[in-house]
N, C-alpha and C positions, 0 to 999 in steps of 0.2 A: 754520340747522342747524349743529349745530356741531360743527369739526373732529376727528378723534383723533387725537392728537399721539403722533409716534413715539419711542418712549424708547430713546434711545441708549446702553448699559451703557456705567457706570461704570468708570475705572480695575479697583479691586478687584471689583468684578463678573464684569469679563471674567476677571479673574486666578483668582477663584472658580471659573467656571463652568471653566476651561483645567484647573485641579486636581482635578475632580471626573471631566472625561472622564480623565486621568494615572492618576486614581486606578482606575477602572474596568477603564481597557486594564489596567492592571499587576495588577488582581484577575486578569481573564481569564486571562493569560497564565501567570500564576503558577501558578493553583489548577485551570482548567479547561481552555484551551488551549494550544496551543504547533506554531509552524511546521516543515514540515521539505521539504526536497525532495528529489526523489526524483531517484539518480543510474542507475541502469540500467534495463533491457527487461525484468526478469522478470515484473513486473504488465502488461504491455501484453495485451491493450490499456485494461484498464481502468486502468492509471495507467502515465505517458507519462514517458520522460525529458526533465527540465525543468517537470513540475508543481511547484507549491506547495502543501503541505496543511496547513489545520489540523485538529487532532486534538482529542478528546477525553482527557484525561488523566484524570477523573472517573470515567467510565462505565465502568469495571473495579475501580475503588479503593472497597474496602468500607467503610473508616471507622466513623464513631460511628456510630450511632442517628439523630441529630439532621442531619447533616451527607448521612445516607442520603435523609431524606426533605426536604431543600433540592435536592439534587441524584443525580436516579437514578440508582439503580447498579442492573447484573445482570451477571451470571458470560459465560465464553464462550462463545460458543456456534458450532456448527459452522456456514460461511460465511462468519465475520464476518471480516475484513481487521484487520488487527493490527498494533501500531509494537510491537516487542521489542525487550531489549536483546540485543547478541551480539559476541563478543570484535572479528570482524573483517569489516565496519566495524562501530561501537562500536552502531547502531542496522542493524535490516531491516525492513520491510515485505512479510507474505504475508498469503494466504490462510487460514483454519482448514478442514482436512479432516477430524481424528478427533480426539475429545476423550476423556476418561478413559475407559477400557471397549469403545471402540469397535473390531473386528474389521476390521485395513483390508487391504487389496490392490490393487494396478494392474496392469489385464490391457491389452494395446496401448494403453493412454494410459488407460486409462478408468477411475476411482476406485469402488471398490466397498466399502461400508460396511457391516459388519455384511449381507452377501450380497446386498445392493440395487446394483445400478447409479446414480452419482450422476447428475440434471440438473445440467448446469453450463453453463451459455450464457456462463460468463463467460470460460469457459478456450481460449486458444487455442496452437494447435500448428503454429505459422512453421516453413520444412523447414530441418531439421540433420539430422546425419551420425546414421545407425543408435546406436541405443545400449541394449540388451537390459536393464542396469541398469536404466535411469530407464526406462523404457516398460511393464517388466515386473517388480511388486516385491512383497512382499520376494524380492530375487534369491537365488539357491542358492548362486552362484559368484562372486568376488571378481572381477569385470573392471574397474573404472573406478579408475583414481589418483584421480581427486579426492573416492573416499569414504574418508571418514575410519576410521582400522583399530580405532577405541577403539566409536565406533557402527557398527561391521560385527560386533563381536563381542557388545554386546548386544540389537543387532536380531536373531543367531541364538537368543537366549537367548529371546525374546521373542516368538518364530513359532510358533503351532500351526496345523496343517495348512494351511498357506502362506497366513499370515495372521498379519498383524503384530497383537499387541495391545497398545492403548497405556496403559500405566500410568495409577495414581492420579495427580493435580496435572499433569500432563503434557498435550502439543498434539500433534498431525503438522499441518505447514504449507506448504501447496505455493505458489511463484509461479503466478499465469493464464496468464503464457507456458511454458506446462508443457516445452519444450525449449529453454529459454533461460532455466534457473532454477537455482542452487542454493540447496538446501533441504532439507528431512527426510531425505528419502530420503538424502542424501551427510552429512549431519552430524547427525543424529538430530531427536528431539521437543525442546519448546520447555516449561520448567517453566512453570506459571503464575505463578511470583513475578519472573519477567521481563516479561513482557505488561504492557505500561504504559502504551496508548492505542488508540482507535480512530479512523482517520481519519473527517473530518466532511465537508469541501468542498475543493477547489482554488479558491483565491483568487486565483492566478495562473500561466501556463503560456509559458514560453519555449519560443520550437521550437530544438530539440532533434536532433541526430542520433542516431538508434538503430543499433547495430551490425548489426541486421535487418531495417534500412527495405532497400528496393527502391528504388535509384535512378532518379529519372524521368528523358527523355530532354530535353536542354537545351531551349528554348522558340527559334526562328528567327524572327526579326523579317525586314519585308518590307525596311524601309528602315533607317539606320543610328540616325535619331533616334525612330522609334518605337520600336528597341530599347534607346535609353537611358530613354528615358521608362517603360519596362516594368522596368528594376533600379532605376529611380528607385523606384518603387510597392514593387515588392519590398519594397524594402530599409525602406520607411518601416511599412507594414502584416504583413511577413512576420516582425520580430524576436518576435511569439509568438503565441498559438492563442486568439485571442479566445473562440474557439466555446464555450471549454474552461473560463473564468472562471464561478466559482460554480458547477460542477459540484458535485453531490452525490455522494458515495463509497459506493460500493453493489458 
């Protein structure tokens, strides 16, 4: 019976095959992907500080003809989570609540489109201090410093019957942690020729401290060396969120 002999690649082989994955990561990266992480609590909980994302650069970019049907494209659409650029910091990550045309309002936290009450299983509301602004919008009365006085005066320009409506080319985009976000409401809509990705997966997740975790109460060990052995494990299984790797971004 005879053997099958195992073929060892060649020098220039492996050097091939090494340039051809080089060459593939560098397409992805270049033309359809691109990493980012996420540095605060305003997505939580659907997206954690200390995730890694990668994004979709593609699937908003309309291109040729040719290049559409290599690689799908469609427009935004309400719900989808969005990388935009923005003076400060230079990129954000939210949610899409109203898109061109849409009639919007926030009655106690609750987003209402076009006179519908939104489903949002995704949104949540961690306790902060009162704030009539962001809870109840478009607001009548100027109370919060951190809204900006240039989007205070054309979100009045833009209300009919206490309902904001959002322009041609234009987003409103909330964070999920709807009280631990700034967003529309304090610095207006988001045009659509800023909107330059849709996140895809977390590839990776450092834990993280959130400014609205809840501290857990320290762990008491019985004896002095099973509680070394217990920040031993810590320390080696706890530097990130395993759970959390290849998540899908939804």
């Amino acid at each position: 019976m005879a053997r099958t002999r195992l073929h060892l690649p060649t020098v220039p082989e492996a050097l091939a095959s090494l340039l051809q994955t080089v060459v593939v990561a560098l397409f992805l990266l270049t033309f359809l992907l691109e990493p980012y992480l996420i540095p605060s609590e305003s997505m939580e909980h659907t997206l954690l500080v200390g995730d890694f994302l990668l994004v979709n650069k593609q699937v908003y970019a309309a291109g040729d003809p040719l290049s559409r049907w290599l690689l799908p494209y469609r427009d935004v659409e309400r719900g989808d989570i969005v990388v935009f650029h923005h003076p400060h910091p230079p990129f954000l990550v939210k949610r899409v609540v109203g898109i061109p045309g849409d009639r919007l309002r926030i009655e106690e936290g609750r987003v209402m489109v076009n006179g519908q009450v939104q489903d949002e299983p995704y949104a949540a509301f961690e306790p902060a201090a009162s704030n009539p602004f962001r809870d109840d919008f478009p607001a009548r009365v100027y109370t919060d410093p951190q809204v900006d006085p240039q989007w205070w005066r054309q979100m009045q320009s833009l209300t009919r019957d206490g309902e904001l409506v959002v322009p041609r080319d234009e987003y409103f985009v909330l964070g999920d942690n709807r009280n631990h976000s700034l967003d529309s409401r304090f610095w207006g809509f988001v045009p659509r020729s800023e909107i330059v990705a849709r996140p895809l997966v977390i590839y990776f997740s450092l834990t993280r401290p959130s400014s609205t975790d809840v501290q857990p109460a320290p762990l008491e060990a019985q004896d002095d060396r099973l509680g070394h052995d217990r920040q031993l494990s810590a320390r080696l299984t706890g530097f990130a969120r395993w759970k959390r790797i290849f998540r899908i971004v939804h």
